[in-house]
mmCIF file of the N, C-alpha and C atoms, coordinates in Angstrom:
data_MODEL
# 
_entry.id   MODEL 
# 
loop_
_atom_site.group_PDB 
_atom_site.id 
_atom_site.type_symbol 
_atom_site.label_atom_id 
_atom_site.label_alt_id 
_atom_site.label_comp_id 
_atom_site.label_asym_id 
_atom_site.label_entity_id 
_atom_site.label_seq_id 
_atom_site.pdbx_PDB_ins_code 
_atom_site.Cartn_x 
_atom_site.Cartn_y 
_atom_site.Cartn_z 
_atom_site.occupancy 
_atom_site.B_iso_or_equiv 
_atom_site.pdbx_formal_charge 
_atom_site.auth_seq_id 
_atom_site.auth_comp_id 
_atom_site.auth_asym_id 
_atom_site.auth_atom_id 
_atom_site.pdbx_PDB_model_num 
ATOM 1   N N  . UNK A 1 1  ? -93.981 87.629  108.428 1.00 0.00 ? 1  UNK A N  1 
ATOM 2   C CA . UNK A 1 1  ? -93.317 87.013  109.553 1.00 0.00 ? 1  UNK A CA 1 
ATOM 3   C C  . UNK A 1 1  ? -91.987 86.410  109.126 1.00 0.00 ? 1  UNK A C  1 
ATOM 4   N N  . UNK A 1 2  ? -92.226 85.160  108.194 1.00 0.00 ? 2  UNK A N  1 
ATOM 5   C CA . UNK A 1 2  ? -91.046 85.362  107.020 1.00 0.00 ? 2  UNK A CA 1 
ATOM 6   C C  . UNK A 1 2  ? -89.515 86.082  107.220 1.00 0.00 ? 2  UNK A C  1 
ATOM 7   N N  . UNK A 1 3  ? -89.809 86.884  106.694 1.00 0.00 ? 3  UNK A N  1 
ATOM 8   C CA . UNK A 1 3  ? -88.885 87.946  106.084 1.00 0.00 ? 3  UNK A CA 1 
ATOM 9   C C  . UNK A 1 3  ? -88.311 89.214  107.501 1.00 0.00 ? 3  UNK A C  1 
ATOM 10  N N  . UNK A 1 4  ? -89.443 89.030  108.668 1.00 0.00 ? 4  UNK A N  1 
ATOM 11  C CA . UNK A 1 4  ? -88.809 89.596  110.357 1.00 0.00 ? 4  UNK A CA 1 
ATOM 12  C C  . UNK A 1 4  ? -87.672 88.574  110.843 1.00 0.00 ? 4  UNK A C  1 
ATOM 13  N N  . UNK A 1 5  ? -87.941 87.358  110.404 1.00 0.00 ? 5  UNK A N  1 
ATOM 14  C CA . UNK A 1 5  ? -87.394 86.181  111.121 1.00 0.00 ? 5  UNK A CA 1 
ATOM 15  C C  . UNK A 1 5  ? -85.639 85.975  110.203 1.00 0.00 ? 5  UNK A C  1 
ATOM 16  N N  . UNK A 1 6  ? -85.574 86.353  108.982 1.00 0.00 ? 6  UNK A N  1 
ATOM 17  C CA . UNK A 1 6  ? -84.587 86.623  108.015 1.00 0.00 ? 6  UNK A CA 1 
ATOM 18  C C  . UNK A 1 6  ? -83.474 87.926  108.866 1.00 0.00 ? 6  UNK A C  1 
ATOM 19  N N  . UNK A 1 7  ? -84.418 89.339  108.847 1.00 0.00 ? 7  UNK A N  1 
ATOM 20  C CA . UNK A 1 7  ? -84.251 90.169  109.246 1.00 0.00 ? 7  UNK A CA 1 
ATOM 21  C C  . UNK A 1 7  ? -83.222 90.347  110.757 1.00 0.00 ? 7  UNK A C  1 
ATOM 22  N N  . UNK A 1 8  ? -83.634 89.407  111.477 1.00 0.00 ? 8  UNK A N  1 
ATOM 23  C CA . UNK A 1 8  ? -83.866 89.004  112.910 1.00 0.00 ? 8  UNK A CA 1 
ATOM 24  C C  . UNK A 1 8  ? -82.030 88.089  112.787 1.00 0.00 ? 8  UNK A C  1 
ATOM 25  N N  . UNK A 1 9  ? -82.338 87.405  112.016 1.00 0.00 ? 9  UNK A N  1 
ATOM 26  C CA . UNK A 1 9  ? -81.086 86.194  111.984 1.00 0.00 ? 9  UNK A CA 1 
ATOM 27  C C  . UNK A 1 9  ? -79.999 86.900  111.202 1.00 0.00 ? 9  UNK A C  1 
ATOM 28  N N  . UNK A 1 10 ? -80.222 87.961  110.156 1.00 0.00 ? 10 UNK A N  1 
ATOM 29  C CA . UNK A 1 10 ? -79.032 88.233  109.639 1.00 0.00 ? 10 UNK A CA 1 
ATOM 30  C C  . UNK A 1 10 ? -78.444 89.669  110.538 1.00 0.00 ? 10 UNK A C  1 
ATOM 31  N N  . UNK A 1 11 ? -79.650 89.882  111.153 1.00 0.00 ? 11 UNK A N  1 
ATOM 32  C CA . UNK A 1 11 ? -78.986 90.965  112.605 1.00 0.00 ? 11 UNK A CA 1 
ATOM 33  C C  . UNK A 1 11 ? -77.915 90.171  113.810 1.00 0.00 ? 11 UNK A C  1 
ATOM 34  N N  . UNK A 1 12 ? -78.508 89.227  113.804 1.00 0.00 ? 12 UNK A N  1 
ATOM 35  C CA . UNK A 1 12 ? -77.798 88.404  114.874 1.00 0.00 ? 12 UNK A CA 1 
ATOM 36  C C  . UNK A 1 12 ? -76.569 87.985  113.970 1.00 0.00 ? 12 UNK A C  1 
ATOM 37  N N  . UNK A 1 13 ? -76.624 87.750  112.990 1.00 0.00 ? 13 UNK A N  1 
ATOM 38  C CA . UNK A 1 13 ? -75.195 87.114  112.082 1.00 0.00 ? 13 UNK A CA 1 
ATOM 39  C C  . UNK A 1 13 ? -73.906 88.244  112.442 1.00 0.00 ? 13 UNK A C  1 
ATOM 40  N N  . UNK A 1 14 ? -74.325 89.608  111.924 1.00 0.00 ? 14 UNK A N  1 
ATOM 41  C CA . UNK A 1 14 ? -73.373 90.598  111.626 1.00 0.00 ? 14 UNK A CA 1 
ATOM 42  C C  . UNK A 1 14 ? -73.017 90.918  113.595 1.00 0.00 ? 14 UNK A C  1 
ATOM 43  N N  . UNK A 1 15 ? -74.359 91.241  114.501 1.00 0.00 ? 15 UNK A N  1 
ATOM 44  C CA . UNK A 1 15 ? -72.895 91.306  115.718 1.00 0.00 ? 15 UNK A CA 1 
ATOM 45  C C  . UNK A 1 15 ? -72.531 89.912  116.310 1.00 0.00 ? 15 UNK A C  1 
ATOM 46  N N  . UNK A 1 16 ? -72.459 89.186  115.693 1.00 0.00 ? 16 UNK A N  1 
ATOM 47  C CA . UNK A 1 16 ? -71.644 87.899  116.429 1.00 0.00 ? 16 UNK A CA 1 
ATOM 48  C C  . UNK A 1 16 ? -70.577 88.151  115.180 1.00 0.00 ? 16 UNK A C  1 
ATOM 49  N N  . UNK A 1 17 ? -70.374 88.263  113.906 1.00 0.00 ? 17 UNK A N  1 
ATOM 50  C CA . UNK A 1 17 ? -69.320 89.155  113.206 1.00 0.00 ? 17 UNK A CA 1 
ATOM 51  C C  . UNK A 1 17 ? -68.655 89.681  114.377 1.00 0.00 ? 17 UNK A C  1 
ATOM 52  N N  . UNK A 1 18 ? -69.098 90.797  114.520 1.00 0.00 ? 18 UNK A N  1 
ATOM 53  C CA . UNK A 1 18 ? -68.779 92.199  115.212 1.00 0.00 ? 18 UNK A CA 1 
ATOM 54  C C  . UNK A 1 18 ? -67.997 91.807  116.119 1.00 0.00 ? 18 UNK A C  1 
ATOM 55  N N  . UNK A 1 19 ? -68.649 90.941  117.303 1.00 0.00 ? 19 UNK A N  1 
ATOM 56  C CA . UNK A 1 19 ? -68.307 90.259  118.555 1.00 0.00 ? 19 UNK A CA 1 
ATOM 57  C C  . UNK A 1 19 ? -67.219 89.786  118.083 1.00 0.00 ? 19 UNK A C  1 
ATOM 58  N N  . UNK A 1 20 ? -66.874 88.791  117.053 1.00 0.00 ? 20 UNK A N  1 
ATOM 59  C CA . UNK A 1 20 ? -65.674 88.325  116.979 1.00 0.00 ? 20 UNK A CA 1 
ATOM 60  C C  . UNK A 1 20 ? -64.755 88.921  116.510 1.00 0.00 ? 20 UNK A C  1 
ATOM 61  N N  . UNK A 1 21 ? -65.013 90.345  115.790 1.00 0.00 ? 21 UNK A N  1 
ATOM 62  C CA . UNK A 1 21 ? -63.725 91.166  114.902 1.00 0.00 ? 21 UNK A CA 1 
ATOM 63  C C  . UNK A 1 21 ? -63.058 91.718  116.952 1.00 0.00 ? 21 UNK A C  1 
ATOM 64  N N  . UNK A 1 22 ? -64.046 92.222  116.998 1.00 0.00 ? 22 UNK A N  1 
ATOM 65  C CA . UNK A 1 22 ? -63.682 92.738  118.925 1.00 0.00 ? 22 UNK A CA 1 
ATOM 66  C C  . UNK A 1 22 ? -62.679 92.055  119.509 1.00 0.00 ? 22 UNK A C  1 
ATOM 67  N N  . UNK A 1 23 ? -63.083 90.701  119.992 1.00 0.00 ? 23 UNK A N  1 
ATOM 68  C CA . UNK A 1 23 ? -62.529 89.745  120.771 1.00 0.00 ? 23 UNK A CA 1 
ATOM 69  C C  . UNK A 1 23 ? -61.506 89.469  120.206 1.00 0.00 ? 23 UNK A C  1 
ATOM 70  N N  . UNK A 1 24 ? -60.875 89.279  118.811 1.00 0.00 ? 24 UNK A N  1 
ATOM 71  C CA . UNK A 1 24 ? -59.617 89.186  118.194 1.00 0.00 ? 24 UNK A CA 1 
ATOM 72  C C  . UNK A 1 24 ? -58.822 90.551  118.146 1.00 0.00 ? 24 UNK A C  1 
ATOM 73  N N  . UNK A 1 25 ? -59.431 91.825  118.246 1.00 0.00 ? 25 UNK A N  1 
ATOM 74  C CA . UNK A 1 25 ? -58.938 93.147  118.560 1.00 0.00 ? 25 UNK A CA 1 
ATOM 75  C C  . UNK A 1 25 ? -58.046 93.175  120.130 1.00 0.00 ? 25 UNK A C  1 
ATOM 76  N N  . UNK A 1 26 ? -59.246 92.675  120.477 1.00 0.00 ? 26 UNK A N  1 
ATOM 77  C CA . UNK A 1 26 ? -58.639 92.855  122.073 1.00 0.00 ? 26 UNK A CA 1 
ATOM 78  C C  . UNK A 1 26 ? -57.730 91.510  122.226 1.00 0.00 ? 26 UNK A C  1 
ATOM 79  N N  . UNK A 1 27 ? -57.851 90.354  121.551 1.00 0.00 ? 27 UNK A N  1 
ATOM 80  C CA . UNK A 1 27 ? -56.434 89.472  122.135 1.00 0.00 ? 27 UNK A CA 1 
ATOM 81  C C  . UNK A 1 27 ? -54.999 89.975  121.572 1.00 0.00 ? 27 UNK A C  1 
ATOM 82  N N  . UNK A 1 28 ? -55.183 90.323  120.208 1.00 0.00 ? 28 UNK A N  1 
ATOM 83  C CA . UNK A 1 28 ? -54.321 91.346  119.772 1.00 0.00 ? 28 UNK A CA 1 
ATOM 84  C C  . UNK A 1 28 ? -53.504 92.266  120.406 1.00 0.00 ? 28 UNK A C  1 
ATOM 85  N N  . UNK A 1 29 ? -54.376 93.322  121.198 1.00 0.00 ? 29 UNK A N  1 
ATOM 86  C CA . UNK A 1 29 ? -54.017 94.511  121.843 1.00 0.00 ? 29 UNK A CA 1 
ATOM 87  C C  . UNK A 1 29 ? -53.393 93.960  122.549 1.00 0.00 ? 29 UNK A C  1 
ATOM 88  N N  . UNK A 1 30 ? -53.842 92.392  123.801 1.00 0.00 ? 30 UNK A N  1 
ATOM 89  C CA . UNK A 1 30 ? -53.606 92.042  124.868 1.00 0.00 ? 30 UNK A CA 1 
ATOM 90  C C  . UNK A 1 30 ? -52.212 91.197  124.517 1.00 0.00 ? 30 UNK A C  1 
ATOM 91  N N  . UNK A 1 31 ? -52.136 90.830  123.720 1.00 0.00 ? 31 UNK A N  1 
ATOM 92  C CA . UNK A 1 31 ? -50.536 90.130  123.538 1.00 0.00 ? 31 UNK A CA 1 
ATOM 93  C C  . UNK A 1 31 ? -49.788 91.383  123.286 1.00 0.00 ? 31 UNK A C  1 
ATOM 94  N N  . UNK A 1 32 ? -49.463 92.592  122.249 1.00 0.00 ? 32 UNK A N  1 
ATOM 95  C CA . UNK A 1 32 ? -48.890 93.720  122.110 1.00 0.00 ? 32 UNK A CA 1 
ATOM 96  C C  . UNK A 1 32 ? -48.598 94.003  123.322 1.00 0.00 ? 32 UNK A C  1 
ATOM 97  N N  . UNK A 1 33 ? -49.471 94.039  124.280 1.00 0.00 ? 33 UNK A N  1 
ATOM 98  C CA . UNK A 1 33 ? -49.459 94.868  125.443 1.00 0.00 ? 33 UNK A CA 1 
ATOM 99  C C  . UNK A 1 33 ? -48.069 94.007  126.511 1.00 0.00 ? 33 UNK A C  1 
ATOM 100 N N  . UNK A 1 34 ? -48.409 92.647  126.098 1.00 0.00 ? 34 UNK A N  1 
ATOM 101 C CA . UNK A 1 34 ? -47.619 91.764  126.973 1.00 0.00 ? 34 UNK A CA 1 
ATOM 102 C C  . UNK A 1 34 ? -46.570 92.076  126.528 1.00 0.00 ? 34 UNK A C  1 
ATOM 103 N N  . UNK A 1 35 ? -46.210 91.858  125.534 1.00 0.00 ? 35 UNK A N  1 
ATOM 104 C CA . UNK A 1 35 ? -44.884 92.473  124.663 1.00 0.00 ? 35 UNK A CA 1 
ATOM 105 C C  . UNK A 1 35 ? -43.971 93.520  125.190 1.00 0.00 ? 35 UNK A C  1 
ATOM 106 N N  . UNK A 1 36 ? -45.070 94.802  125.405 1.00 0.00 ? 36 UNK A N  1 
ATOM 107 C CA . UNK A 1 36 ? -44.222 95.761  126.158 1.00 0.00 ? 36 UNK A CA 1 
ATOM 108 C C  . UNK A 1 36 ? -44.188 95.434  126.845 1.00 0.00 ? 36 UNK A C  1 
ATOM 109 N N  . UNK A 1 37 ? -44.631 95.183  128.059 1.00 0.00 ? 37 UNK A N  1 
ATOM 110 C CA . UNK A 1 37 ? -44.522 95.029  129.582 1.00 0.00 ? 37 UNK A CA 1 
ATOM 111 C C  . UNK A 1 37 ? -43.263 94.432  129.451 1.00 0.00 ? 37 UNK A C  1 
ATOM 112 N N  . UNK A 1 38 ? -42.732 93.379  128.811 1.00 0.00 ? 38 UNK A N  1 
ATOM 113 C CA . UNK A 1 38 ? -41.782 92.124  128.698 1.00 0.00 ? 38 UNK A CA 1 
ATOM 114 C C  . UNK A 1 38 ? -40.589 93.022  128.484 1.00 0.00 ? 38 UNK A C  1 
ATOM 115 N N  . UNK A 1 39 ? -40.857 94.338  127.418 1.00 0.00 ? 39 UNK A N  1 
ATOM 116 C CA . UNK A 1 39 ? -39.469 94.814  126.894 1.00 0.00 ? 39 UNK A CA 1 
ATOM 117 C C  . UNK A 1 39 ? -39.203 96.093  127.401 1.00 0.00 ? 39 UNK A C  1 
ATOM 118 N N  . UNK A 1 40 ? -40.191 96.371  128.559 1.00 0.00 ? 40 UNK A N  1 
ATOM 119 C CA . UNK A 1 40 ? -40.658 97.486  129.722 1.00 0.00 ? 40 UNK A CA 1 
ATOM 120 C C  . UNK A 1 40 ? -39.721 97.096  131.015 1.00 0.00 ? 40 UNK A C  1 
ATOM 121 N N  . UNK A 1 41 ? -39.962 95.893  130.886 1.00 0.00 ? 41 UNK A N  1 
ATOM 122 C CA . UNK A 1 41 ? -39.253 94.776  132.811 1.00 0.00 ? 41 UNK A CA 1 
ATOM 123 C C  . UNK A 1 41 ? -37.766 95.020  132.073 1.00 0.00 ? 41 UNK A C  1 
ATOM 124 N N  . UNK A 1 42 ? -37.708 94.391  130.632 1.00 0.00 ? 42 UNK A N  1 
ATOM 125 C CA . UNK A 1 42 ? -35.916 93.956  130.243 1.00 0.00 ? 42 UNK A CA 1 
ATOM 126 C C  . UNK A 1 42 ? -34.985 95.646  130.358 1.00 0.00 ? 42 UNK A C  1 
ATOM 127 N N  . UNK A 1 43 ? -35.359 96.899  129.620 1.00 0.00 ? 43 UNK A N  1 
ATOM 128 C CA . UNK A 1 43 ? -35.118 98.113  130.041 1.00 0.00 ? 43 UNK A CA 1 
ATOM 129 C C  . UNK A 1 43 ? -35.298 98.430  131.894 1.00 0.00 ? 43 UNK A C  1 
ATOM 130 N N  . UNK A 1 44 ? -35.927 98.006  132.314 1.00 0.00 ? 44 UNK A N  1 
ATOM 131 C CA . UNK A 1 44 ? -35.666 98.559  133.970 1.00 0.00 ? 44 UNK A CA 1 
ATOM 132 C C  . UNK A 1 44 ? -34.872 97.674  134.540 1.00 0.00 ? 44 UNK A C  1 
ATOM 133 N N  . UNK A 1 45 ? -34.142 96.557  134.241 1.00 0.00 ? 45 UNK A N  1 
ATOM 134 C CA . UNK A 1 45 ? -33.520 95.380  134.372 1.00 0.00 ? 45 UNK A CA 1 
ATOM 135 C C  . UNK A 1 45 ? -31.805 96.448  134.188 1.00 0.00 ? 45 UNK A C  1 
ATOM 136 N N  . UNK A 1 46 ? -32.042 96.438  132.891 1.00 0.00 ? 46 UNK A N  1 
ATOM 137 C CA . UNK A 1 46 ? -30.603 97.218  132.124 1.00 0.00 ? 46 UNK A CA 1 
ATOM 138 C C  . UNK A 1 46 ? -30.076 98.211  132.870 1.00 0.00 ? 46 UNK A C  1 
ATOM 139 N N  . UNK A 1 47 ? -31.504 99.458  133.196 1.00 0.00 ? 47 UNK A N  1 
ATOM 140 C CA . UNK A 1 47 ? -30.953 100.692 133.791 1.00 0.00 ? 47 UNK A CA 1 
ATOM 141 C C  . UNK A 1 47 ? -30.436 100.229 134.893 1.00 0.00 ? 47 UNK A C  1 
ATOM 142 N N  . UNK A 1 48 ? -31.024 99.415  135.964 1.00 0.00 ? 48 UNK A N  1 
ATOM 143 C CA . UNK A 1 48 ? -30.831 99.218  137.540 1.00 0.00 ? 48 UNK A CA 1 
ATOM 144 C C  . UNK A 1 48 ? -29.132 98.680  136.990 1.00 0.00 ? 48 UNK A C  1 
ATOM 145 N N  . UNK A 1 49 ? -28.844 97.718  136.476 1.00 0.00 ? 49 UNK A N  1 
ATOM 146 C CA . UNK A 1 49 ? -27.730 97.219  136.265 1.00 0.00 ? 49 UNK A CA 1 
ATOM 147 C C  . UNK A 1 49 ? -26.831 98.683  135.813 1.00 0.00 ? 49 UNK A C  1 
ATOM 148 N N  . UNK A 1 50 ? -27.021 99.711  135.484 1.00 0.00 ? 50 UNK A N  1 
ATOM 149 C CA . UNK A 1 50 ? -26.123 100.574 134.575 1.00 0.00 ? 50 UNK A CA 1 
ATOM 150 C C  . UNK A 1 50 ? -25.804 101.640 135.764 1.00 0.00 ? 50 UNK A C  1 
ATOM 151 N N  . UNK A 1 51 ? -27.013 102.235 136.771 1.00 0.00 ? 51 UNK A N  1 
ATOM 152 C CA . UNK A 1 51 ? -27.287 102.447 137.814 1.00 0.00 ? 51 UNK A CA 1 
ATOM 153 C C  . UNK A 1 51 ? -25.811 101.977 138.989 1.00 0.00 ? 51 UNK A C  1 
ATOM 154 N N  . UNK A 1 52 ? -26.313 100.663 139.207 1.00 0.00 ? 52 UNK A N  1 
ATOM 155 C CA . UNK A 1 52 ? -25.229 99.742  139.538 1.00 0.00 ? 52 UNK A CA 1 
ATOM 156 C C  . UNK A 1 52 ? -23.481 99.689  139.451 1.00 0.00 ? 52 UNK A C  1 
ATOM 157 N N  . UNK A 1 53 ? -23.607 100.049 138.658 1.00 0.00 ? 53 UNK A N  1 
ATOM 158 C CA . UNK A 1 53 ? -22.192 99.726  137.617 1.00 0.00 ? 53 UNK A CA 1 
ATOM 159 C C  . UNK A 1 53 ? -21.782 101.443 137.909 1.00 0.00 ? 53 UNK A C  1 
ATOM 160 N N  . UNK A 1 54 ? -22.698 102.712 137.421 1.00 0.00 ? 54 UNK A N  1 
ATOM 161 C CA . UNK A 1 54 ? -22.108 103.946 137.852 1.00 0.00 ? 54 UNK A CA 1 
ATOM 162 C C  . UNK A 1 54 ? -21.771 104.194 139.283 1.00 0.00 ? 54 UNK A C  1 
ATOM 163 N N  . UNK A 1 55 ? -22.626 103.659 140.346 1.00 0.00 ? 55 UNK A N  1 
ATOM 164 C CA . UNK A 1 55 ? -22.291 103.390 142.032 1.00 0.00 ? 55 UNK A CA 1 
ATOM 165 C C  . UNK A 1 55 ? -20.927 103.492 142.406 1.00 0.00 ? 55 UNK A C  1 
ATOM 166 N N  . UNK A 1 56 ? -20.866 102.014 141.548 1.00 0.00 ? 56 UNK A N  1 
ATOM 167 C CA . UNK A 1 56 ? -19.331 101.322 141.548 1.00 0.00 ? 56 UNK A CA 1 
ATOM 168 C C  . UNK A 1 56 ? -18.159 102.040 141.306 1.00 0.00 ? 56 UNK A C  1 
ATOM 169 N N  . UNK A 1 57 ? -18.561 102.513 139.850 1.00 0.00 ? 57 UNK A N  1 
ATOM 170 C CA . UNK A 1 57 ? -16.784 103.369 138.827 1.00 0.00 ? 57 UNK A CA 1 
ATOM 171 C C  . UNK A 1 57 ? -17.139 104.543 140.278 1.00 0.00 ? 57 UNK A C  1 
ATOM 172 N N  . UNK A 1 58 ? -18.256 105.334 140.408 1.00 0.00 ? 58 UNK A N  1 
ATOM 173 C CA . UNK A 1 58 ? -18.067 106.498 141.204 1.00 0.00 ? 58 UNK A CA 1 
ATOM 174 C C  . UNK A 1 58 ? -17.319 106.145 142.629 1.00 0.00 ? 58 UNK A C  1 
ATOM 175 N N  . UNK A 1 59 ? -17.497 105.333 143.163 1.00 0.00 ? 59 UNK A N  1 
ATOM 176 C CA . UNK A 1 59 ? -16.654 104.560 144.561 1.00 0.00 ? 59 UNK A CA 1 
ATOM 177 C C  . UNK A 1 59 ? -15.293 104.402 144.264 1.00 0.00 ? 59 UNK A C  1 
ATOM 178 N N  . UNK A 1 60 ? -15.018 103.780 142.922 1.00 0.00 ? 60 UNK A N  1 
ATOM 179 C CA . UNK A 1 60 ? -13.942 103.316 142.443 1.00 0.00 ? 60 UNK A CA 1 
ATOM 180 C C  . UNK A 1 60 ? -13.211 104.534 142.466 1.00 0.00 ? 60 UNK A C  1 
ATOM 181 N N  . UNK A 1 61 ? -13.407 105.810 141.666 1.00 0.00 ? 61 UNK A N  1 
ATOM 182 C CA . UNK A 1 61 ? -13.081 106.882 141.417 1.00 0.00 ? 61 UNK A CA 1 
ATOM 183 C C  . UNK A 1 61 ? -12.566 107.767 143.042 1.00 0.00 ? 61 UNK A C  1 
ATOM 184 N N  . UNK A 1 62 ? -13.585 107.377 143.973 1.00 0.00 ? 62 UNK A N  1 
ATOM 185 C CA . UNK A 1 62 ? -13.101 108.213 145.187 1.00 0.00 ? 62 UNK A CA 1 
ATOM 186 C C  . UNK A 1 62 ? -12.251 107.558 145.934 1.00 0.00 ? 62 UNK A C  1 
ATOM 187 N N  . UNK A 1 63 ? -11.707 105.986 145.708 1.00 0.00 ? 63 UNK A N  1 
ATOM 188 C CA . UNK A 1 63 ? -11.171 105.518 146.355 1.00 0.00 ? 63 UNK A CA 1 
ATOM 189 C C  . UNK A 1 63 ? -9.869  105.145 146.216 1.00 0.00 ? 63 UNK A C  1 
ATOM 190 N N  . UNK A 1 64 ? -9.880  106.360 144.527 1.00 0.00 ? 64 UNK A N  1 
ATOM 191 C CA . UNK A 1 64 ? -8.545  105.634 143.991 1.00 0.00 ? 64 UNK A CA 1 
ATOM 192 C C  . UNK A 1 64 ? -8.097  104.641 143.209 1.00 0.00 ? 64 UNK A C  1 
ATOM 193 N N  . UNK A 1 65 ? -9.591  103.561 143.075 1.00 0.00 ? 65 UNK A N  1 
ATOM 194 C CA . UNK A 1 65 ? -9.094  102.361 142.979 1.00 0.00 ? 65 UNK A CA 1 
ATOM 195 C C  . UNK A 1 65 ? -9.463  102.360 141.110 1.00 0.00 ? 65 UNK A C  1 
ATOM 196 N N  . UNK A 1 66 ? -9.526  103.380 140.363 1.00 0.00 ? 66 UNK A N  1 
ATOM 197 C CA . UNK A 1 66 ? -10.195 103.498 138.998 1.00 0.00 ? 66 UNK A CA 1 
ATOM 198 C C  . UNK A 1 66 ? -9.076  103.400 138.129 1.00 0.00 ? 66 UNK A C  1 
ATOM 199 N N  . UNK A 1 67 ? -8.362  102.464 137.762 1.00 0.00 ? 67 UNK A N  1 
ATOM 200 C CA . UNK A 1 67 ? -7.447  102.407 136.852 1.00 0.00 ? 67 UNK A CA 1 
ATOM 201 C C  . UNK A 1 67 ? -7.718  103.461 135.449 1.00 0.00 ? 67 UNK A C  1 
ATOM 202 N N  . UNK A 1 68 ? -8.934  103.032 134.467 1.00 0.00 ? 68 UNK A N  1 
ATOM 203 C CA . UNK A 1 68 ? -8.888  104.705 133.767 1.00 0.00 ? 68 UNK A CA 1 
ATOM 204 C C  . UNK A 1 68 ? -8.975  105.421 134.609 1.00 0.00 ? 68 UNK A C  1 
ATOM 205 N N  . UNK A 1 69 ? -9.720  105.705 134.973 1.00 0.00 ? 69 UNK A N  1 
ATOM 206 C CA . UNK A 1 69 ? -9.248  107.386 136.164 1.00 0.00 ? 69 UNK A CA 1 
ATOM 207 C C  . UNK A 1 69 ? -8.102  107.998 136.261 1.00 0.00 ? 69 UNK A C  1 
ATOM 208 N N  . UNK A 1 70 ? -6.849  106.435 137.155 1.00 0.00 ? 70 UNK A N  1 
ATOM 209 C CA . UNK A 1 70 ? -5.946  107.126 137.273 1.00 0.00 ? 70 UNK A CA 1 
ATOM 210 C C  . UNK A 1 70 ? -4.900  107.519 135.556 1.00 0.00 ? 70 UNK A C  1 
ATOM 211 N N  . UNK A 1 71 ? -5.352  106.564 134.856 1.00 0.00 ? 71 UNK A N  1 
ATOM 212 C CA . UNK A 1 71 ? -4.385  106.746 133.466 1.00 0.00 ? 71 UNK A CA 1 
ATOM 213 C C  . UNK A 1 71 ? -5.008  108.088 132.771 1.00 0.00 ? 71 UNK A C  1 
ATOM 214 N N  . UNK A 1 72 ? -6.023  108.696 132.975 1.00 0.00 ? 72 UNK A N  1 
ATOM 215 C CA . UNK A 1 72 ? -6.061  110.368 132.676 1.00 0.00 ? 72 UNK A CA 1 
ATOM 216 C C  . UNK A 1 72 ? -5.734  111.256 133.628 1.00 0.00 ? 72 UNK A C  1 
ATOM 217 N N  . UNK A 1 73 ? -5.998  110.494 134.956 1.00 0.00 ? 73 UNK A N  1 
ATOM 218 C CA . UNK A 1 73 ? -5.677  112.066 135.593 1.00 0.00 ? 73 UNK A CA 1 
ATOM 219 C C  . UNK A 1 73 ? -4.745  112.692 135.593 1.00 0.00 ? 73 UNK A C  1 
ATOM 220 N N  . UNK A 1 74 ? -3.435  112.538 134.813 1.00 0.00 ? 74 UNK A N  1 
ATOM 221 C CA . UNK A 1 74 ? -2.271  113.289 134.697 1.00 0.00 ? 74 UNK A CA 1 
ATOM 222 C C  . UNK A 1 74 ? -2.910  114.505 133.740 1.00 0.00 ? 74 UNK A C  1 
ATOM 223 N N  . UNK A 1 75 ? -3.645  113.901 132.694 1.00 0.00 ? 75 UNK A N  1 
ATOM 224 C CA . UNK A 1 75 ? -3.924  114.825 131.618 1.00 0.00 ? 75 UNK A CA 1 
ATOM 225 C C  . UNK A 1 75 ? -5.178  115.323 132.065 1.00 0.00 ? 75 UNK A C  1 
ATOM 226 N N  . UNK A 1 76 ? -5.659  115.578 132.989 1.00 0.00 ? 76 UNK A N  1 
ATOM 227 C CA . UNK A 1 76 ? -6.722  116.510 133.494 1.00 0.00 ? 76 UNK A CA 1 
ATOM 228 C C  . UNK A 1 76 ? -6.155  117.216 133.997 1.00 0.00 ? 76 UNK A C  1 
ATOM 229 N N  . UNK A 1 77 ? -5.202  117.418 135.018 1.00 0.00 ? 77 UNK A N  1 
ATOM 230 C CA . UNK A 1 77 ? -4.846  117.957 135.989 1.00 0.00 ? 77 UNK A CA 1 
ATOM 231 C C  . UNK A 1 77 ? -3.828  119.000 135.144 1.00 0.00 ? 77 UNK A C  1 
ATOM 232 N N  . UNK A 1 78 ? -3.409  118.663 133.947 1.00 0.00 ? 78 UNK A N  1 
ATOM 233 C CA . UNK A 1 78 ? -2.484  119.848 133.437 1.00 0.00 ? 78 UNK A CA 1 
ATOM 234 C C  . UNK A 1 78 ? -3.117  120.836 132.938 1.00 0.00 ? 78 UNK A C  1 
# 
């Protein structure tokens, strides 16, 4: 009986081990994960802004109003 009850407790030792290698796996994963998301939002942040900004020069460009634009278009047009 002894030696079931040993048996019994050092089973229970190793998955509460186990349980805790897990639960530090997964807070792990779960901060990494936050990480991207964080540097996932800051890249869709950038593009929309770059997005933005091409709108603009392209408006700028049809309207004339593109200072580079106009300082090449001599040398396109030849």
């Amino acid at each position: 009986m002894h030696i079931a009850q040993q048996r019994h407790a050092e089973d229970r030792r190793q998955l509460l081990e186990e349980i805790w290698r897990t639960a530090e796996e997964v807070r792990q994963t779960s901060e990494r994960l936050g990480e991207m998301a964080a540097t996932t939002q800051q890249m869709s942040r950038v593009a929309v802004q770059m997005s933005q900004v091409a709108r603009q020069k392209r408006q700028e460009i049809r309207n004339g109003e593109s200072k580079t634009h106009k300082n090449y278009l001599p040398y396109l047009i030849q």
